[in-house]
C-alpha positions as CSV (number, residue, x, y, z in Angstrom):
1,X,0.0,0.0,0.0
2,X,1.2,3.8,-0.8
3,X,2.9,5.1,2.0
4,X,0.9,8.5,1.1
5,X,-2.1,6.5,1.8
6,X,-1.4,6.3,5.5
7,X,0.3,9.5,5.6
8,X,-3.6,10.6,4.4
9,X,-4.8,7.9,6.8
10,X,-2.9,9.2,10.1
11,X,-3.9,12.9,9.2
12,X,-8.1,11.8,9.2
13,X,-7.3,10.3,13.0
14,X,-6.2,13.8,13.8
15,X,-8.5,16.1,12.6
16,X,-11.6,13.1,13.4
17,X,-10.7,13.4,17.4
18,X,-12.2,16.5,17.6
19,X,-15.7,15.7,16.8
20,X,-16.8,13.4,19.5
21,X,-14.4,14.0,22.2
22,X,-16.1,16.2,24.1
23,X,-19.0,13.8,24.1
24,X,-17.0,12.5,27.1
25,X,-16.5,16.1,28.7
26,X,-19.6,17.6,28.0
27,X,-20.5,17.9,32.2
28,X,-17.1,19.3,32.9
29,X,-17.2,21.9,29.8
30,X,-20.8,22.6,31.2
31,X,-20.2,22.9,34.7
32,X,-17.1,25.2,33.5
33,X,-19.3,27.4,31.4
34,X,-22.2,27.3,34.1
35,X,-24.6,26.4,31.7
36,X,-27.0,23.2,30.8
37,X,-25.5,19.9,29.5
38,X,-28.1,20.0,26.5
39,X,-26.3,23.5,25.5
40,X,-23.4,21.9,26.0
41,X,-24.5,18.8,23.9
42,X,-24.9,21.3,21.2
43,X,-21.1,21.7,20.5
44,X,-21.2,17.9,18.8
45,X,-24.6,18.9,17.0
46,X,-23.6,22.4,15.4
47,X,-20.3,20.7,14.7
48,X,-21.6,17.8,12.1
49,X,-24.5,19.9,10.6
50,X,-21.5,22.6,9.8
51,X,-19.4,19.4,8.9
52,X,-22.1,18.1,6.5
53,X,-22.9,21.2,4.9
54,X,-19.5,22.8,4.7
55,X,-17.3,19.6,3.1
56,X,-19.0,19.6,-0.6
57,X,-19.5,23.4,-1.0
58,X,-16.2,23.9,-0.1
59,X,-14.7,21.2,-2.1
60,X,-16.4,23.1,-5.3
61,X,-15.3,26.4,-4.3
62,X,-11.9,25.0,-4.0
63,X,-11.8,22.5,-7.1
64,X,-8.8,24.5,-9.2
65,X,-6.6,24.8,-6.0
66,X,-3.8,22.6,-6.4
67,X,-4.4,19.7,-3.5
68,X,-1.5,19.6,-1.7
69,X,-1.1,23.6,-1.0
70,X,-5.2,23.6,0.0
71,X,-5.0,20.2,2.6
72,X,-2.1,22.3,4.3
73,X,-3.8,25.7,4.5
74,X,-7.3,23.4,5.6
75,X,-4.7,21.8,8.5
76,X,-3.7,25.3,9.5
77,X,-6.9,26.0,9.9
78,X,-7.4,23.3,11.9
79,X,-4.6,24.0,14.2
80,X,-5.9,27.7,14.6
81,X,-9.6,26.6,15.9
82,X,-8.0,23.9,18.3
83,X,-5.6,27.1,19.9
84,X,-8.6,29.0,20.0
85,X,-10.7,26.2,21.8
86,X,-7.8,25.8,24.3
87,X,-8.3,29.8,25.1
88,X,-12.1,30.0,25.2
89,X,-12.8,32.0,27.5
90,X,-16.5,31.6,27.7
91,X,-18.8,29.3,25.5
92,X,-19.9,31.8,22.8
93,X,-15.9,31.7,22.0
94,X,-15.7,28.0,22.1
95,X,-18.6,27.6,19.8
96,X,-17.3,30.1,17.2
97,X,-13.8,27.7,17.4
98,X,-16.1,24.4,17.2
99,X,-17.1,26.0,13.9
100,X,-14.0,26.7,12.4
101,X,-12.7,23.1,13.3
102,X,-15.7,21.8,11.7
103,X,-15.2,23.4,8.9
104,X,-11.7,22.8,8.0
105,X,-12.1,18.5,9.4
106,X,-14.7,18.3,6.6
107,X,-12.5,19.7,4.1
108,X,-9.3,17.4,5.2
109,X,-11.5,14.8,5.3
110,X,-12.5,14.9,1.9
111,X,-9.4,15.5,0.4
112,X,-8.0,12.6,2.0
113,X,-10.9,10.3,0.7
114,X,-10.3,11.7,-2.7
115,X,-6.3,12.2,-3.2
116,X,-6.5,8.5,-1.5
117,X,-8.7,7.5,-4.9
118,X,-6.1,9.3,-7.4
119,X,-3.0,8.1,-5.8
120,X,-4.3,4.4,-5.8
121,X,-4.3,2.1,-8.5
122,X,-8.1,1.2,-9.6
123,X,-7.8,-2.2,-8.5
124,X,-6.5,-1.5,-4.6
125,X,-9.0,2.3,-4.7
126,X,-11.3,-0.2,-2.2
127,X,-9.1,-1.3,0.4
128,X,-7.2,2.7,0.0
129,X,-10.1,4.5,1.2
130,X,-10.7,1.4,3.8
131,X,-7.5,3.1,5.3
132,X,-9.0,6.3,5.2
133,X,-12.1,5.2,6.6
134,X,-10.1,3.5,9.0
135,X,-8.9,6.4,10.7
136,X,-12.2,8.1,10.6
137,X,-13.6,5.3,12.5
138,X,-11.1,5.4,14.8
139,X,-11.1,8.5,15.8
140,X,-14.8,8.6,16.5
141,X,-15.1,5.4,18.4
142,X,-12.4,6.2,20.3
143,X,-12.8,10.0,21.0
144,X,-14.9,9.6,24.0
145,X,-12.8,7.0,26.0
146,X,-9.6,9.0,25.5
147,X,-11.2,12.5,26.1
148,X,-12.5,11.2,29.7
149,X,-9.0,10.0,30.4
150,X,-7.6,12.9,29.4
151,X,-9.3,15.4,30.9
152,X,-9.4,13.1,34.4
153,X,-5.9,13.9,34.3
154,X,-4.9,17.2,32.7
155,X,-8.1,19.1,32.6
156,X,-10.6,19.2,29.5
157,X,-8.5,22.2,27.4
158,X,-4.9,20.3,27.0
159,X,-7.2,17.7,24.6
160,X,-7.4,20.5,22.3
161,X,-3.8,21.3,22.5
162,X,-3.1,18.1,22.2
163,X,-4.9,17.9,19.0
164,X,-3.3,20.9,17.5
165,X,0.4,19.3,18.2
166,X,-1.1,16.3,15.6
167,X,-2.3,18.3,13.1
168,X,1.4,20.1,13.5
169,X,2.6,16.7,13.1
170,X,0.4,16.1,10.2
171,X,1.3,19.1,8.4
172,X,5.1,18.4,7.9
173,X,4.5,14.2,6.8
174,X,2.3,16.4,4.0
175,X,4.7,18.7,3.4
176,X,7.5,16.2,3.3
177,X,5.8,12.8,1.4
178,X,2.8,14.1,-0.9
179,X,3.3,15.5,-4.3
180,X,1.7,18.3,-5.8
181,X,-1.3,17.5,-7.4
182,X,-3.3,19.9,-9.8
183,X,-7.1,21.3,-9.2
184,X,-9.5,20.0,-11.5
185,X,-12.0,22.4,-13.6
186,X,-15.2,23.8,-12.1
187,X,-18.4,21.6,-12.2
188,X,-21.1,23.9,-11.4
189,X,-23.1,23.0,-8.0
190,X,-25.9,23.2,-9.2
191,X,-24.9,20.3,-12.4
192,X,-23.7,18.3,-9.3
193,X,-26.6,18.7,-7.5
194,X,-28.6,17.1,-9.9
195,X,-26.1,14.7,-10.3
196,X,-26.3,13.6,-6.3
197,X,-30.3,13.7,-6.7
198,X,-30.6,11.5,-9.6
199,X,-31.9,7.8,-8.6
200,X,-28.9,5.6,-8.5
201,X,-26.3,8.2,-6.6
202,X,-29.5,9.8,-4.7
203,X,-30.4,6.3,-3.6
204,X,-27.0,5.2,-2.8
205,X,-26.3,8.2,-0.4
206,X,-29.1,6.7,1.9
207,X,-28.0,4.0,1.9
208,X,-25.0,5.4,3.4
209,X,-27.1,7.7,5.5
210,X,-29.8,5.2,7.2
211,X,-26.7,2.2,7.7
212,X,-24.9,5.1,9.7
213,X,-28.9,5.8,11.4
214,X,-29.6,2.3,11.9
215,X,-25.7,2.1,13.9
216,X,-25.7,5.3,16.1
217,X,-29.4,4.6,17.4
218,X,-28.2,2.0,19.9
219,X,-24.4,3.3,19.5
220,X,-25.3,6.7,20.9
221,X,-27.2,4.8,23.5
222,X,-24.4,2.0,24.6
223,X,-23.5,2.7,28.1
224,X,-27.1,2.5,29.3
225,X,-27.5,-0.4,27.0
226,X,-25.2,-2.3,28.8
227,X,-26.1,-1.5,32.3
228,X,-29.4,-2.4,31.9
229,X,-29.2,-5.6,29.3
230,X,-26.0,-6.8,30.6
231,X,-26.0,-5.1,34.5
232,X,-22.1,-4.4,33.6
233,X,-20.4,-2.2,36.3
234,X,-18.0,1.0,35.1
235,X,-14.7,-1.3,34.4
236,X,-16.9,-4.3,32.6
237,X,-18.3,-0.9,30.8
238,X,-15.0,0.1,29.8
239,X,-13.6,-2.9,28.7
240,X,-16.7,-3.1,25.7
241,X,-15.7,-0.1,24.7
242,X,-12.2,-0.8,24.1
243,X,-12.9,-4.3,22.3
244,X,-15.6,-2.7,20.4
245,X,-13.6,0.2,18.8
246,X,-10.3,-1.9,18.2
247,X,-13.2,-4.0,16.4
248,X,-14.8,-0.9,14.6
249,X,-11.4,0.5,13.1
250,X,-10.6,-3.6,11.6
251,X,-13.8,-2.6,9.5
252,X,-12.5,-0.1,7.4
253,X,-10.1,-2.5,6.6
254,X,-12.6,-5.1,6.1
255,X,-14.9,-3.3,3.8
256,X,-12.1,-2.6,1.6
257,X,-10.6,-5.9,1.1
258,X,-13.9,-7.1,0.5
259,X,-14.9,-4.9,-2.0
260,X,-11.4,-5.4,-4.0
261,X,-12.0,-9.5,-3.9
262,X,-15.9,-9.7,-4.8
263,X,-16.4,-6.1,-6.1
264,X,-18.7,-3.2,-4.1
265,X,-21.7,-3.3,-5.1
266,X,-21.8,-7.3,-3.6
267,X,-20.1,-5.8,-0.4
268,X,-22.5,-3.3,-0.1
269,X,-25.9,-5.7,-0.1
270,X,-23.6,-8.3,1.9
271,X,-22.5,-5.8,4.8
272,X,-25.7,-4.4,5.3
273,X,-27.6,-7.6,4.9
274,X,-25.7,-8.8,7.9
275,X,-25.7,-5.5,9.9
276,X,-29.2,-6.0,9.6
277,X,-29.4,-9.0,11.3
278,X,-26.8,-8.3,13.6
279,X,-28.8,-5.8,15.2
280,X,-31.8,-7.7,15.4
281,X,-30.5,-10.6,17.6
282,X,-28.4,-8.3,19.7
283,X,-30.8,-8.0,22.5
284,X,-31.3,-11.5,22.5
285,X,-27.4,-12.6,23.1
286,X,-27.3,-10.8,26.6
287,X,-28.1,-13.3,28.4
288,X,-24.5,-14.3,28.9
289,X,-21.3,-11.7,28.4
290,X,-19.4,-14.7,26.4
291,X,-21.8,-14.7,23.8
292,X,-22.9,-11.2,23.8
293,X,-18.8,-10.3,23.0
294,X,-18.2,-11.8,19.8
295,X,-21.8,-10.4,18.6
296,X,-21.0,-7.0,19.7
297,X,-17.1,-7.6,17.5
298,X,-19.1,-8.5,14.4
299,X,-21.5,-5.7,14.8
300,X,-18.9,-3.0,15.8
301,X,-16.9,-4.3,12.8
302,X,-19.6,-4.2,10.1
303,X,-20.4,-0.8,11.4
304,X,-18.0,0.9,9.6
305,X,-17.4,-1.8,7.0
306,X,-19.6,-0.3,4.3
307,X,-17.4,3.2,3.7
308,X,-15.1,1.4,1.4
309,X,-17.2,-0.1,-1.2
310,X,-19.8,2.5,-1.0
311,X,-17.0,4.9,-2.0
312,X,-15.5,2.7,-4.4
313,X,-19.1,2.3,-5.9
314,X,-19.7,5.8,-6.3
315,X,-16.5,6.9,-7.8
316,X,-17.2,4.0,-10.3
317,X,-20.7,5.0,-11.3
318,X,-20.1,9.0,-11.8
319,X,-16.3,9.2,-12.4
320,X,-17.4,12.7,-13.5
321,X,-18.7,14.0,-10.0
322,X,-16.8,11.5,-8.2
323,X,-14.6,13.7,-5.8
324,X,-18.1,15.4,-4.7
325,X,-20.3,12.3,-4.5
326,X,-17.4,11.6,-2.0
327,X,-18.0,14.4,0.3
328,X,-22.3,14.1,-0.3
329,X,-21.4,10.6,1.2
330,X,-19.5,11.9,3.8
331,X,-21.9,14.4,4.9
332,X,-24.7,12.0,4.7
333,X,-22.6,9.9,7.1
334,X,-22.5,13.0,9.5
335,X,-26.8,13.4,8.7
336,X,-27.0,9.5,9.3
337,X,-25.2,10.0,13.0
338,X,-27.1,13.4,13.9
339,X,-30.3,11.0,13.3
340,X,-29.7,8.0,14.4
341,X,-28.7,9.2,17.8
342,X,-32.2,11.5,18.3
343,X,-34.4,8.3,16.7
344,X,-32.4,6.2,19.9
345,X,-33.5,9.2,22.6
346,X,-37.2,9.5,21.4
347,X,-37.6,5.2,21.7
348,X,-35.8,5.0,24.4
349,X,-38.2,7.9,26.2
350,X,-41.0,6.4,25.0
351,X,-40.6,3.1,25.7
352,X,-38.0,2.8,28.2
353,X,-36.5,-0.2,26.8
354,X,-32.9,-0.7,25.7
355,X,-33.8,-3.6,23.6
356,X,-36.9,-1.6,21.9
357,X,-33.6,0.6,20.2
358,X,-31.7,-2.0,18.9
359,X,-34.5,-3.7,16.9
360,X,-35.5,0.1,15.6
361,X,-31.8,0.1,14.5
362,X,-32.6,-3.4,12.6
363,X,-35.8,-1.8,10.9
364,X,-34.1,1.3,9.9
365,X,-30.7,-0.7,8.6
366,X,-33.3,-2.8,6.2
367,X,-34.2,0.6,5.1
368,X,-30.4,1.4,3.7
369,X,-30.6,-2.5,2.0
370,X,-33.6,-1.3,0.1
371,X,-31.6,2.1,-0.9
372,X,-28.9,-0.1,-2.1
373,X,-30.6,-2.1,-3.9
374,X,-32.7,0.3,-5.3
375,X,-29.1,2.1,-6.7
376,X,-27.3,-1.2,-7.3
377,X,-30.3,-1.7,-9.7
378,X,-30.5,1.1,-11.7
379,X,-29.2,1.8,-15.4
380,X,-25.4,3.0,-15.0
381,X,-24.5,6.5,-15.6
382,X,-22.6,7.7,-18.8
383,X,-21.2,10.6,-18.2
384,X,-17.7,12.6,-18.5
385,X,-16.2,15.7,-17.2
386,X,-16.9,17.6,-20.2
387,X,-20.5,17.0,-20.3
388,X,-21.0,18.7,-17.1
389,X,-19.8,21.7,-18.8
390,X,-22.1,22.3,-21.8
C-alpha cells in the first residue's frame, strides 16, 4: 500500500478526534461554562451539521486549487480553531472555534478520501479509502474514551492542544511525502446537485445515510445499553468499549478488502444484509457476556465496513462527479449519526427499553438494503467531465 495513503490515513485520525471527544467532557465543559448539558451537547450537534454542509461546498469552491497547498492551508486551519478552543474564555468563543474546526475536518477529510482514490491504483482504490475510513472510525469510536482520560488527568482544554500538536505533526508528513497534485475544472453546484439527486447516486447516499442511522441509534445509547441488558459495572463498561472500537477500526479495513476480492456493489448488499441481522438478535445474546462479546465484535466491525465499497461504488458509477459524490457521502454519514442518535432518545423515552432501540436500529438498517438495492439496480450512468460543462 502507498505510503501517502497512510500518511492521508494518520492525518483523518487527527482532525476526526475533535468531533466526539467532548461527548465524554460535556458535564465538565458545562459545569465550567455554568450552563445546561443540552447547551453543552450542542457543540457535537452544530459541529456535524456545519461538517455536513461545509465539506462539498467547499470542495467546489476550491476544485482548481492545487491539492497539496489547499490540505495544508485546511490543516492550518485546523490547528488555529484547536488554539482557540484551548483559550475560550467563555462558551460563545468556544462555539465560534467548534465551527471553524468543523469546517476545516470536513474539508481534510474529503481530500484525503479523494487524493487517496487518485494516488491508488483502480484495483486496490477499495481497500485505499478502507485506510482512510479507518482512521475516521477510529477516531470517532475512540474519542470519547480518550477524552474522559484525558481530561481526568490534565483538565478538558490540554485535549485541544493536544490535537493541535497532531495536526502540527500532520502538516510536515504532508509537506514532506505528498506530491503536488493539480485542481480539477469547475463543475457547477448546481450540475452536481442534480447529479447527487438523480436515482442511483440519490439512492446510494441513503443507503450510506440510514446504515450510519440504523448504527448510532443503539451506538449513541451503549452505556445504558449495557447496564441495563447486561448489568455491567463501570470497568466491565470500559472494557466493551475498548474491544468494540479496536473492532470498529478492523472494518475499514474489512470493507475494503472485501470490496477489492468480490467487487462493491456485492459488499454493499452483503454488509448491510448482515448488519441488519446483527442488530436484530443483539438483545437476544445478553443473556450471557461470552456470547454477547463476539456479537458486539461482528457488529462493531460491520459498522464501519460499508465506507469502502460505497465509495469505491460511487467513484465507479459518476467518475465525473466522483470527488463530490465523495463528500455528499461523507456528509450523509454526519446526517445518518445526527439522526440515528435523536431516533435512539425518542424510543428510548417512550418506551424505556434498551432492547426496543436496537431492533429500531434493525428496521431502519433494512431501510439502507432497500436504498442499495434500489441504486445497485438502476441503469449505470454515462457521463464525463466535459458533459457537465455544456
Amino acid at each position: 500500500m502507498n505510503l501517502k495513503v497512510y500518511i492521508l490515513a494518520l492525518a483523518t485520525v487527527a482532525v476526526g478526534l475533535v468531533e466526539l471527544i467532548v461527548g465524554g467532557i460535556l458535564p465538565t465543559i458545562a459545569k465550567e461554562f455554568n450552563i445546561s448539558l443540552g447547551s453543552a451537547g450542542q457543540l457535537i450537534t452544530v459541529f456535524a451539521l456545519v461538517y455536513a454542509i461545509s465539506g462539498p461546498v467547499l470542495l467546489v469552491l476550491t476544485s482548481k486549487i492545487e491539492r497539496k497547498k489547499l490540505y495544508l492551508v485546511s490543516l492550518f486551519v485546523f490547528f488555529l480553531g484547536n488554539v482557540l478552543t484551548y483559550f475560550s474564555p467563555n462558551f460563545a468563543f468556544m462555539m465560534g472555534a467548534r465551527v471553524l474546526t468543523a469546517i476545516s475536518t470536513a474539508l481534510i477529510v474529503v481530500l484525503s478520501l479523494t487524493i487517496a482514490a487518485k494516488i491508488t491504483a483502480p484495483a486496490y482504490r477499495a481497500k485505499a479509502l478502507g485506510l482512510i475510513y479507518m482512521g475516521i472510525s477510529s477516531s470517532l469510536v475512540l474519542g470519547v474514551p480518550l477524552g474522559i482520560l484525558i481530561s481526568e488527568a490534565f483538565g478538558w482544554r490540554i485535549i485541544f492542544l493536544g490535537i493541535a500538536g497532531l495536526s502540527i505533526g500532520s502538516m510536515v508528513l504532508i509537506s514532506l511525502f505528498l506530491e503536488q497534485i493539480p485542481g480539477e475544472n469547475t463543475i457547477p453546484l448546481s450540475q452536481q446537485l442534480k447529479a447527487v439527486g438523480s436515482p442511483k447516486i440519490g439512492s446510494a447516499h441513503l443507503a450510506t445515510l440510514f446504515m450510519l442511522a440504523g448504527h448510532y441509534t443503539i451506538y449513541a445509547y451503549f452505556t445504558p445499553f449495557l447496564e441495563t441488558a447486561l448489568h455491567l459495572d463501570s470497568y466491565w463498561i470500559s472494557i466493551c468499549y475498548l474491544i468494540f472500537g479496536i473492532a470498529a477500526v478492523s472494518g475499514g479495513a474489512i470493507g475494503g478488502t472485501l470490496s477489492d476480492a468480490i467487487g462493491a456493489p456485492k459488499s454493499i448488499v452483503m454488509v448491510i444484509s448482515a448488519f441488519a441481522i446483527v442488530l436484530f438478535i443483539l438483545p437476544f445474546s445478553t443473556f450471557s457476556l461470552a456470547v454477547f462479546i463476539p456479537v458486539m465484535i461482528v457488529w462493531a466491525a460491520l459498522s464501519w465496513s460499508l465506507a469502502p465499497p460505497q465509495q469505491s461504488y460511487l467513484i465507479q458509477t459518476d467518475p465525473a462527479s466522483s470527488d463530490i459524490q465523495q463528500s455528499f457521502n461523507n456528509s450523509a454519514l454526519q446526517i445518518g449519526i445526527s439522526l440515528g442518535s435523536g431516533i435512539g432518545g425518542i424510543v428510548l423515552n417512550q418506551t424505556g427499553s434498551v432492547s426496543n432501540i436496537a431492533w429500531v436500529g434493525s428496521i431502519i438498517a433494512l431501510c439502507a438494503l432497500l436504498c442499495a438495492a434500489f441504486s445497485i439496480s438502476r441503469p449505470a450512468i454515462v457521463r464525463t467531465v466535459s458533459s457537465f460543462q455544456k
